[in-house]
N, C-alpha and C positions, 0 to 999 in steps of 0.2 A: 504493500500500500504506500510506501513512502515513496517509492518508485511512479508512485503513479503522475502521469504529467497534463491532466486535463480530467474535469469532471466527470467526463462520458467511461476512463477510467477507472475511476474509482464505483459509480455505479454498477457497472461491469462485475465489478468486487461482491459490491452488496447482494445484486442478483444471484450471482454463481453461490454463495453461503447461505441469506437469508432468505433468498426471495421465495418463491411458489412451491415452487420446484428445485428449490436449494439443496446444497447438500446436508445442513443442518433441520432442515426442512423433512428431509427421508428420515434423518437420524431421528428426530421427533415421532414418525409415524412409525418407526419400528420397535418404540418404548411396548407398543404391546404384545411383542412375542416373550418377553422377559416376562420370567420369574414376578408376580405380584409382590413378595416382600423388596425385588430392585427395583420395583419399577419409580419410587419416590428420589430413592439418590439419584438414579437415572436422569431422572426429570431435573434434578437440583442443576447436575453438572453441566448438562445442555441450556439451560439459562443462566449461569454464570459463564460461560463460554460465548452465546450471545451477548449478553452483557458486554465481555471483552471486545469483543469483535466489534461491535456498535461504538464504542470510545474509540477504539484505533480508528475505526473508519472517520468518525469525530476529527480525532486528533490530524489524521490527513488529509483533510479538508480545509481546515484551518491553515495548515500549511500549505496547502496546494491555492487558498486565494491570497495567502501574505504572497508568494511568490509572484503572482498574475500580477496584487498592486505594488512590486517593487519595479514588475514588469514594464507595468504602465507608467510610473513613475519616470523611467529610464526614458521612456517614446513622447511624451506627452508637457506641455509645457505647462507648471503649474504657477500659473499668476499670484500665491503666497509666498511662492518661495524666495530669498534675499537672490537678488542677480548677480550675474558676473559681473567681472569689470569687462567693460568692451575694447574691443581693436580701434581703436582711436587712431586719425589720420593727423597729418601735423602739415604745416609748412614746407614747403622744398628750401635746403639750405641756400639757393641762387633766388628764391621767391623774398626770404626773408631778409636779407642781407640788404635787396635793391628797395624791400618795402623800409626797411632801417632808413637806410639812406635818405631814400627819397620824404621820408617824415623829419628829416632832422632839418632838412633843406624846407618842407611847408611850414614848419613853424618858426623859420627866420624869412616868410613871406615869399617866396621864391615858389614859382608857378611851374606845375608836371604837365610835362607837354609832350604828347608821343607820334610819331613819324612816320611816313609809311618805309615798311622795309624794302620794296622797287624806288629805287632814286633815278634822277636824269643824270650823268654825267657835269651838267653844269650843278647842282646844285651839290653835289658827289664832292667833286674837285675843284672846278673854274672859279667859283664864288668861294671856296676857300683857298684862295692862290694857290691851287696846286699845278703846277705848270705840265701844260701834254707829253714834254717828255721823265713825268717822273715815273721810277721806277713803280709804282703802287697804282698806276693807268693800264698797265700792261695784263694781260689776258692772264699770263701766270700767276697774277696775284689778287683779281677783281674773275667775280662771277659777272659777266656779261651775259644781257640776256639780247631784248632787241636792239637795233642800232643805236646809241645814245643812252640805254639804260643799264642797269643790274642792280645786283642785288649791294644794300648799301656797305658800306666797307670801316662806319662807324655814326654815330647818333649825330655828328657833325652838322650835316646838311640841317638839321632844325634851329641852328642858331641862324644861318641868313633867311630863313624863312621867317621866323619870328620875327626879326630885326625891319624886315621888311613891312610886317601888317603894322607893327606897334613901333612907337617912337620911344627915345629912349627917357627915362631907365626901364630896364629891363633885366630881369631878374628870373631864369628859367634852369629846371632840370631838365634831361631828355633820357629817362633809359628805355630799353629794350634792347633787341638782337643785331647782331651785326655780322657780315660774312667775310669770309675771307679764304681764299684756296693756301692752308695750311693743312699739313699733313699731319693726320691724328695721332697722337703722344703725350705722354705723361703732363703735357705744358700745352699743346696747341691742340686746336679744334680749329674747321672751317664752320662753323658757328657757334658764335658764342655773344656774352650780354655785357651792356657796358652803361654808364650813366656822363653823362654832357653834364655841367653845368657850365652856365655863361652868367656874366653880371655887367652891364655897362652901363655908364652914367657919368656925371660929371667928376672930377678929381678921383677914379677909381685907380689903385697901383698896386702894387707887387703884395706889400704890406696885407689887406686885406684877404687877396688869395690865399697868404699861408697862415691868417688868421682862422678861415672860415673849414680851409681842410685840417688844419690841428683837431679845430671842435667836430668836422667828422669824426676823425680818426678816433678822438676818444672817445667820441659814440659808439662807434663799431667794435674797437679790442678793447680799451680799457681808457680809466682817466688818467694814465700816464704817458699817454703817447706822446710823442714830439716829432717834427716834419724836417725834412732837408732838402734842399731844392739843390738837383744839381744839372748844371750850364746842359742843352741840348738845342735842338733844331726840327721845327716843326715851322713849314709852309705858313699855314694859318696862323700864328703867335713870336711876335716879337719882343721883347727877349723869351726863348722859350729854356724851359726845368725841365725834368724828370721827376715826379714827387717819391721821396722812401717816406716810412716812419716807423718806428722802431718797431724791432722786432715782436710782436704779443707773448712768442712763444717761452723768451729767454730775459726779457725788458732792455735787451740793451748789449747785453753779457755775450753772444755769442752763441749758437746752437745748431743742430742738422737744420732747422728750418729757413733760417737764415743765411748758412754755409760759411759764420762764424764770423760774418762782418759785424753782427746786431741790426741791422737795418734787412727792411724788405720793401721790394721797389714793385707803388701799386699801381701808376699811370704817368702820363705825359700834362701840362698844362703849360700857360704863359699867359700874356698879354694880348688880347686881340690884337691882331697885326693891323697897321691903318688901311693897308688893299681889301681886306673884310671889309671892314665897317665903311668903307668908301662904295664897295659892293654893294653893300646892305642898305644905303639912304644914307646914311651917317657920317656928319663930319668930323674928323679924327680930332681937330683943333679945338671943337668942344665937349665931345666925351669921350673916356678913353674906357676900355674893358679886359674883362681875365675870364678865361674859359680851360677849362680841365677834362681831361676824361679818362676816367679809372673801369678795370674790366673788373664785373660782377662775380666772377666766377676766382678768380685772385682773392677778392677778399672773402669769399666762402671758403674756399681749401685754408684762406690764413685761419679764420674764426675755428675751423673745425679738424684744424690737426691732418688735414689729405694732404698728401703729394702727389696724386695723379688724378690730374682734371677729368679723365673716364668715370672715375667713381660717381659724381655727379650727371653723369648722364645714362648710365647704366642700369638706372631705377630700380635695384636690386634690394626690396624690401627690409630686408633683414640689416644692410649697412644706412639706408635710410631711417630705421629706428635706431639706429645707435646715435644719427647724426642731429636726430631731431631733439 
């Protein structure tokens, strides 16, 4: 009977001992070929043998429905019960980063302005003096699509756009994607995210650019950071930097993330060059501007301890919860 796995089982039971035509049943009807003086104990034994037989059967019954509702329990969703915790989604570390950013930048009034990722050529390059023979025009290093367009080659093109509807000052972010025929590795992707800002207005100067990226930077790694501009050359910006800021990983000290300088180098910036802004409506002699542009996917690997920009594009659940 303990065997038994469904009720239609255990019935089964009771019929074949108790029932009609049971076997206790016979034993019952054959009390009368015995001896008169046994036939009392006779009778005794056979209803304490029922007896037993009705408790076990009892007893596995009871067992056989705790089991059905531990059954049910297991298949069936019971709305008293306390709930799990659930799988929870998060942020993408290159969503949160550029949302950081671009929040530190709306609340010092500076306006999110997004771009279409098909550019013209002039608005690509020409409008930011990049001249036809530079190296960054050429087919190996720009996705061209139809005559005149491709796909944009950084968030650039939305400062002479902006410049152009709105007079100065002007105060704008620009992130989203940017292409480039880069071959995939630990460091480059042919696509990847980047954030513009630009600031022009009157008396704008160097000063103020590595005021505004400090108080990034310490938004994004920490309140210790500090900036260093050092001498480079960029088309669009005169005098132009390269921005570092200290390392997060090490503060300064030196470490694998850095490769022991203390510093890590997160974008390019400088001064609007006057060919922009003469480009764009704007007279050089009365406002002057600074414009930067740092890659989003740099300062995720810095925040999150990656060395290889794949990681983040790999969308492999399990390094995404560690990262979140």
């Amino acid at each position: 009977m303990a065997d038994a796995r469904d009720d239609a089982s255990l019935e089964n039971v009771r019929v074949r001992f108790l029932g009609r035509s049971g076997e206790i049943t016979n034993v019952r009807r054959s009390i009368g070929t015995l001896p008169p003086p046994e036939r009392p104990e006779a009778g005794k034994t056979i209803n304490a043998a029922v007896a037993d037989l009705e408790a076990s059967l009892a007893d596995a019954a009871r067992a056989l429905a705790s089991r059905e509702l531990e059954r049910a329990l297991q298949t069936t969703i019971d709305v008293t019960f306390p709930g799990g915790t659930p799988n929870t989604g998060s942020l993408h570390p290159i969503r949160r980063a550029m949302e950081d950013a671009c929040g530190y930048f709306e609340r010092r009034g500076f306006a999110v302005v997004l771009g279409n990722e098909i550019e013209t050529e002039y608005y690509n390059f020409d409008a930011l003096n990049i001249p036809a023979d530079h190296p960054a025009r050429e087919g190996l290093d720009s996705f061209y699509l139809a005559p005149g367009s491709l796909l944009r080659t950084h968030t650039s093109p939305m400062q002479v756009r902006t410049m152009r509807e709105h007079p100065a000052p002007v105060a704008i972010v620009v992130p989203g994607k940017a292409y480039r025929r880069d071959a995939i590795d630990a460091r480059h992707s042919p696509m990847f995210h980047q954030i513009e800002g630009l600031l022009v207005a009157p008396g704008i100067h160097l000063g103020h650019l590595k005021g505004v990226l400090e108080g990034l930077f310490r938004e994004l790694f920490g309140p210790r950071q500090a900036v260093r501009f050092r001498p480079s050359f960029f088309p669009f910006t005169e005098p132009s930097a390269e921005v570092d800021t200290t390392c997060p990983g090490c503060g300064g000290g030196g470490c694998r993330t850095c490769g022991g300088s203390g510093w890590i180098e997160i974008g390019g910036s400088g001064m609007v060059h006057p060919n922009v802004l003469r480009e764009s409506g704007y007279d050089p002699a009365q406002v002057t501007g600074w414009a930067f542009g740092v890659g989003i996917e740099r300062i995720a690997m810095v925040r999150q301890d990656v060395d290889d920009i794949r990681v983040l594009f790999e969308n492999d659940p399990r390094v995404l919860a560690r990262l979140a």
